[in-house]
C-alpha positions in Angstrom: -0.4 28.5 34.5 -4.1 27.3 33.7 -5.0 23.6 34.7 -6.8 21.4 31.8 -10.5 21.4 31.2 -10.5 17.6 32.5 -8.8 19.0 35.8 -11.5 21.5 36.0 -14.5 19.0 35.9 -13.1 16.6 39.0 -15.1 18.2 42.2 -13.4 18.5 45.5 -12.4 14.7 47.3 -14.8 15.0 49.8 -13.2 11.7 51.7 -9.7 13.8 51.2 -10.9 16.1 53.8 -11.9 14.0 56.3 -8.3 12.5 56.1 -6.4 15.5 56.3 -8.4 16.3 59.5 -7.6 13.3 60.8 -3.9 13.8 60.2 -4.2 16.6 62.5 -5.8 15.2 65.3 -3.2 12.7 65.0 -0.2 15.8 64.8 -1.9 16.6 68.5 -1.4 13.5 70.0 -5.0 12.0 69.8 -4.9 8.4 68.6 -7.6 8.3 66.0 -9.1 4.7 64.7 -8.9 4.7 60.8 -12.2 3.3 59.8 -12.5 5.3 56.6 -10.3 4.2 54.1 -10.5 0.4 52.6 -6.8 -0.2 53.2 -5.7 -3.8 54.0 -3.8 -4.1 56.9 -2.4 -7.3 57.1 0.6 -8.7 55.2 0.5 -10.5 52.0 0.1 -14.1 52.8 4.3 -15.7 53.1 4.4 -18.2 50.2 3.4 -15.1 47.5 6.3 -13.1 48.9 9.0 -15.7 49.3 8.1 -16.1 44.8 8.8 -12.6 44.5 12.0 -12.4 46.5 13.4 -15.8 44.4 12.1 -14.1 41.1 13.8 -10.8 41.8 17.4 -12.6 42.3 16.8 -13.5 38.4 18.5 -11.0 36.5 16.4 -11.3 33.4 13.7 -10.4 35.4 14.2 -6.6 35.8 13.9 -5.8 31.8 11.0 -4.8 30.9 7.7 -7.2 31.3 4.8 -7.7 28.8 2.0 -4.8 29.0 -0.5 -7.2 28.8 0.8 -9.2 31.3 2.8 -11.9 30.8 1.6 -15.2 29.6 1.1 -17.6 32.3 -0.1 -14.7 34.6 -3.4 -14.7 32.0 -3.6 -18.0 32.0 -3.5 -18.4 35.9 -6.3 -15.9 36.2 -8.4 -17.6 33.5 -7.9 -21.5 35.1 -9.0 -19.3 38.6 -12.3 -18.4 36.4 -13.1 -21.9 35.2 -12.7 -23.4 39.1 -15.1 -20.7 40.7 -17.2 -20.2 38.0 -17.3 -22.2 35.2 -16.5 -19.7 33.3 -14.0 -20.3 29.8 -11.9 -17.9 29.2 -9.3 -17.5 26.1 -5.9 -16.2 27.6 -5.1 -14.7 24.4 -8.1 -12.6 23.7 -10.5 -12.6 26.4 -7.8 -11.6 29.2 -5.3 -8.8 30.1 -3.5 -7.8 33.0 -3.8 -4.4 34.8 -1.7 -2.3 37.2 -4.9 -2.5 39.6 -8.2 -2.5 38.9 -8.5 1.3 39.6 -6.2 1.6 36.3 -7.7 -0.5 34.1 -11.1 0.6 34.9 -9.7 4.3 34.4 -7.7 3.5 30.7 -10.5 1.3 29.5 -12.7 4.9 29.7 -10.2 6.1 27.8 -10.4 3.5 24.9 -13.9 3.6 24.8 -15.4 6.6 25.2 -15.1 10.2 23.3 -16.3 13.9 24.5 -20.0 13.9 24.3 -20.3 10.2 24.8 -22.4 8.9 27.7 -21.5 6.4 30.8 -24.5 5.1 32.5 -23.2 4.7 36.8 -25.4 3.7 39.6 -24.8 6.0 42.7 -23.9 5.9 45.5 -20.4 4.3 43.3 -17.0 3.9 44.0 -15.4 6.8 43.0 -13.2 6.0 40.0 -16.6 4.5 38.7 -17.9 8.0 37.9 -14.6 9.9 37.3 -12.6 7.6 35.3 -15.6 9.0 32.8 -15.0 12.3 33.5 -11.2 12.0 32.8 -11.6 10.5 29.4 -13.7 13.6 28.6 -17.2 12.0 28.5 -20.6 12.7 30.8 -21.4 11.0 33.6 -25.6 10.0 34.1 -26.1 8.8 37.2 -28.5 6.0 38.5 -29.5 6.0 42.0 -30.0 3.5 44.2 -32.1 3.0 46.7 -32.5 1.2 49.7 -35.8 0.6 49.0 -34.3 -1.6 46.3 -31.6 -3.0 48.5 -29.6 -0.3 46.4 -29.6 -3.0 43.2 -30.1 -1.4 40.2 -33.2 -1.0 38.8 -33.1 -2.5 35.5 -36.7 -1.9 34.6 -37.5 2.0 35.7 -34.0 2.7 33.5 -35.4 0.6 29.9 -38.7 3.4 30.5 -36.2 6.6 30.5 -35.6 7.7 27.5 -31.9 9.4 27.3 -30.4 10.8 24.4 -27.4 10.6 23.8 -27.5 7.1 23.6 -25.5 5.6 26.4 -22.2 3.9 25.4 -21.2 2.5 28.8 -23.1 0.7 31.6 -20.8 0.2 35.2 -21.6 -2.2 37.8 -19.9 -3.1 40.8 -21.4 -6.4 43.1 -20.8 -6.7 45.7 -21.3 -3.2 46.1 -18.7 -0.2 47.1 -19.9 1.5 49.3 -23.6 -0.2 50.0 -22.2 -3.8 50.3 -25.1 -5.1 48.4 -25.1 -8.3 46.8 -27.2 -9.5 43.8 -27.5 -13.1 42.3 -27.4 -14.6 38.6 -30.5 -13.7 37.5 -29.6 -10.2 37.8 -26.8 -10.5 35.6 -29.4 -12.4 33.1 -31.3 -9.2 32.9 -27.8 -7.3 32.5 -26.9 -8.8 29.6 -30.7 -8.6 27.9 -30.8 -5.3 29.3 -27.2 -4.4 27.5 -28.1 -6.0 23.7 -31.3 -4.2 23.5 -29.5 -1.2 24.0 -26.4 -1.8 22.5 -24.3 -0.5 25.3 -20.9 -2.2 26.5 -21.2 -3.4 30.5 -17.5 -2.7 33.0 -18.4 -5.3 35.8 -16.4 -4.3 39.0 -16.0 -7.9 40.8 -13.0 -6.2 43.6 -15.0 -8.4 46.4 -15.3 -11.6 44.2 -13.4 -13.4 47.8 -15.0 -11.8 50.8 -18.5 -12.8 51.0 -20.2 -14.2 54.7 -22.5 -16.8 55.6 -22.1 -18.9 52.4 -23.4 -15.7 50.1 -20.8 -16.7 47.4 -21.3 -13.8 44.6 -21.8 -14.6 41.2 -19.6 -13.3 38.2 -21.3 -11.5 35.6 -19.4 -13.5 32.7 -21.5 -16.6 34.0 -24.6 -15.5 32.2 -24.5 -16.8 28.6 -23.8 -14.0 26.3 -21.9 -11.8 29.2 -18.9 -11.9 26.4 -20.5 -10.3 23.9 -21.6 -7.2 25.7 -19.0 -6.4 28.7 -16.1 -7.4 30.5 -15.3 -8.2 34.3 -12.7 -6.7 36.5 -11.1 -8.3 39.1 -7.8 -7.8 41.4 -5.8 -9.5 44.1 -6.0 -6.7 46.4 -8.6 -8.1 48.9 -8.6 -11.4 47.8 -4.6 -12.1 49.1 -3.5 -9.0 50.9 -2.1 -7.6 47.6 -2.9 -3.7 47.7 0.2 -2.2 47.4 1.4 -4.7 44.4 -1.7 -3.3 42.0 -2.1 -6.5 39.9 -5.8 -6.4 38.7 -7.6 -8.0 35.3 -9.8 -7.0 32.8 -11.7 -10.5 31.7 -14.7 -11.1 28.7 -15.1 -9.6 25.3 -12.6 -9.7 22.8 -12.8 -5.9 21.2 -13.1 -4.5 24.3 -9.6 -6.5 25.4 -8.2 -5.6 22.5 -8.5 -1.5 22.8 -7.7 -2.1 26.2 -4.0 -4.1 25.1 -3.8 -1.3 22.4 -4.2 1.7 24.7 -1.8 0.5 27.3 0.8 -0.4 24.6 1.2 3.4 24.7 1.3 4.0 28.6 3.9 1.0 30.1 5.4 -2.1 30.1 3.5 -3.9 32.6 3.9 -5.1 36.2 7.6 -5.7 37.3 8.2 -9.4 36.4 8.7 -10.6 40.2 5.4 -9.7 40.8 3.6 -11.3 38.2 5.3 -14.5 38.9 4.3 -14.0 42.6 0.7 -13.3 41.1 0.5 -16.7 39.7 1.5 -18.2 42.8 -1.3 -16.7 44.6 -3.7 -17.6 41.5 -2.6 -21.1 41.6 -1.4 -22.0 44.9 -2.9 -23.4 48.0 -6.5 -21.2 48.6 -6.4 -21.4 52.0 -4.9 -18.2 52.8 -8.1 -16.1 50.8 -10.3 -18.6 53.3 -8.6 -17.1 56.4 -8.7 -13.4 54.9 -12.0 -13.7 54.5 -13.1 -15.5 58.0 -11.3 -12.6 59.6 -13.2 -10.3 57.8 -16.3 -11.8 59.0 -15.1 -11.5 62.6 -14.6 -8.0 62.5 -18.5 -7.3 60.5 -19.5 -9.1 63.2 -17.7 -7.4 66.2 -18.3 -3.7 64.6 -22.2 -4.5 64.0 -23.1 -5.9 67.4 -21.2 -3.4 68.9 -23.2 -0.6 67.3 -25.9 -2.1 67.5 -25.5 -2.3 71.2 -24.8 1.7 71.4 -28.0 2.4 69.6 -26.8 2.7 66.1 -29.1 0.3 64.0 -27.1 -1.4 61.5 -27.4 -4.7 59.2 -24.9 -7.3 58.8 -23.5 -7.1 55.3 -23.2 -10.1 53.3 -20.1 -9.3 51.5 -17.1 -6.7 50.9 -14.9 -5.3 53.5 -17.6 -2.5 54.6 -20.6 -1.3 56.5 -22.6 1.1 55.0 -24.7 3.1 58.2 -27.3 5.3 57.7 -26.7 8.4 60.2 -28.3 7.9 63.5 -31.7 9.0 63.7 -30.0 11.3 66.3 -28.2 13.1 64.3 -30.0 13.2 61.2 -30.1 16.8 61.1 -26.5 16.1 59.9 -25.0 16.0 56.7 -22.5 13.1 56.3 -19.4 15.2 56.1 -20.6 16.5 59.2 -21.5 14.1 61.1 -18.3 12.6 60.1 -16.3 15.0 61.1 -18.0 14.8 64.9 -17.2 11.5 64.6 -13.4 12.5 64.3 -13.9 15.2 66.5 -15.8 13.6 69.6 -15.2 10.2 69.2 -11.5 9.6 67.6 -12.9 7.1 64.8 -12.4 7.9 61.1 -15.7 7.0 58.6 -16.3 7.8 54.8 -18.8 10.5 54.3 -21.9 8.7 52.2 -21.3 12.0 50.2 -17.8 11.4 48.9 -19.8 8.8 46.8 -21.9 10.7 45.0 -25.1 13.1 45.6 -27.3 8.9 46.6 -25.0 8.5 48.9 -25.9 11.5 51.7 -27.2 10.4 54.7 -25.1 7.6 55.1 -21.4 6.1 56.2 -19.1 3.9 55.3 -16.6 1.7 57.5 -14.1 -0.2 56.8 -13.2 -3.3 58.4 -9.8 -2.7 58.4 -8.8 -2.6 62.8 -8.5 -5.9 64.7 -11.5 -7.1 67.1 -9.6 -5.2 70.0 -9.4 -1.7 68.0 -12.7 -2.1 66.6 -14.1 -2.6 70.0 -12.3 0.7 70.9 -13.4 2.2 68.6 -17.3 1.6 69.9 -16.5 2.8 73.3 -15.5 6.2 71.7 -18.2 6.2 70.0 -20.3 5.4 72.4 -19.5 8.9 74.0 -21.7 10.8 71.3 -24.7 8.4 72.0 -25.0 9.3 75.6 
């Protein structure tokens, strides 16, 4: 049997290996901190669950849903728009729902872009960013950044390159997986300037839209006048409520770009199971208080896992947003590679990290935690890591 030609082009999942190590260390008996993987771990906040168990008694509500999402689902996200950012949005046109972000990021590469065609994707990136291209058949140019630049895109050094084929596609994604940073409004302003005079269509990744620190609220890139016309903005529940396992994302903003979007998935399924939709909307519209207490844990944890490194010699900087830390390898151990330092990480110290080069070529020399063990585990986890410092 012979495998596709799209098969062929997806490299090795660098992050995979570090996981299936771990899952022997753990097959031995060694209890291995997860530090690697941006997995939620607590529970969905009550009040969302309880609509979903009341919804799923209705027998109507196991036929099949709407693949757009139903209608008061894209209406609940778009009111959410207009109280954090003052953003309109048309619940019709300007909104669909998505079986996660990762999917719709994913199927929307599929709508938009043909063999040959160019996507442009700053890197270090989260994964699907640069292979949801690669799936749909199209090339991938990658954009470094650096920290130099606070790893925020440099719009002016890319307007000098000349790069032919034109590009068709321009992903962002701030707050930043895995590099955490942050950018404000006027960076978006340049997006959008940047976008027309090129005549390219901009995917905005907002996943961390919820979990910022110290008052850094992010901005959404559909608050810059004109946003609509050139891109769209993705957003999901996942971090915001607890909600990774239920996949309910959005794709927000232009019109034609919704519309192939809502075409495409007309094909591939019927949308979310009703239940959780309904839930969805709960969590959209109900008391906001929960997202507050998701996101001051959060914080408690960055600030327990930096100090304590910090305090073993490992010189990190408090992120301003997302669920991460992104580390550059110890000056110690910079003879390393990531995967391999890593893996002595695993090895020596029981603690799982992602390798900076599971994110692309930009992201050697670096690692990504996750904030994803309680203040107890994660101070744990810095005594066993502590080991390899000594």
């Amino acid at each position: 049997m012979q495998i596709s030609e799209r098969m062929k082009r997806l490299p090795p999942y660098a992050l995979g290996k570090v996981r299936a190590m771990m899952m022997e260390e753990r097959a031995k008996g060694v209890d291995v901190i997860d530090l690697g993987m941006g997995n939620p771990d607590q529970p969905t906040p009550v009040h969302i669950i309880e609509k979903m168990c009341q919804v799923a008694h209705d027998p109507k509500a196991h036929r099949y849903s709407a693949s757009k999402g139903i209608l008061h689902l894209r209406r609940a996200i778009c009111e959410r728009y207009q109280q954090d950012f003052g953003v309109e949005l048309d619940s019709e046109t300007e909104a669909i729902v998505t079986i996660g972000a990762k999917e719709g990021i994913s199927h929307l590469m599929l709508a938009l872009l043909d063999p040959g065609d160019v996507a442009l994707v700053p890197e270090p990136a989260y994964p699907i960013h640069m292979y949801s291209v690669v799936i749909a058949g199209a090339n991938v140019v990658s954009v470094p950044l650096r920290p130099e630049n606070n790893f925020v895109l440099d719009l002016d050094q890319l307007r000098r390159e000349e790069m032919w084929p034109k590009p068709k596609v321009l992903v962002l994604n701030y707050p930043h997986n895995p590099t955490t940073a942050v950018v404000d409004l006027s960076f978006f302003e340049k997006v959008v300037a940047f976008a027309k005079e090129k005549g390219m269509i901009v995917i905005h990744d907002l996943a961390y839209k919820d979990l910022y620190f110290d008052g850094c609220k992010p901005p959404s890139f559909l608050q810059v006048k004109g946003a609509k016309d050139v891109g769209v903005e993705f957003f999901s529940l996942t971090k915001s409520y607890n909600m990774a396992g239920w996949r309910v994302g959005f794709c927000l903003g232009n019109p034609w770009v919704i519309k192939q979007l809502t075409n495409l998935k007309g094909y591939l399924d019927y949308g979310i199971f009703t239940p959780i939709q309904v839930a969805s909307i709960t969590a959209l519209r109900g008391e906001q208080s929960c997202a507050e207490q998701i996101r001051k844990m959060y914080q408690s944890r960055r600030d327990v896992l930096v100090e304590g490194l910090n305090k073993i010699g490992w010189k990190v900087e408090k992120p301003k947003a997302t669920m991460f830390i992104w580390a550059p390898v110890p000056e110690k151990f910079r003879s390393m590679n990531s995967l391999d330092f890593s893996i002595k990480l695993l090895k020596e110290g029981a603690v799982v990290v992602s390798p900076g080069i599971g994110f692309g070529e930009h992201g050697e020399g670096y690692v990504r935690f996750a904030l994803v063990e309680n203040e107890m585990r994660t101070q744990q986890a810095i005594r066993n890591m502590r080991r390899i410092f000594q």
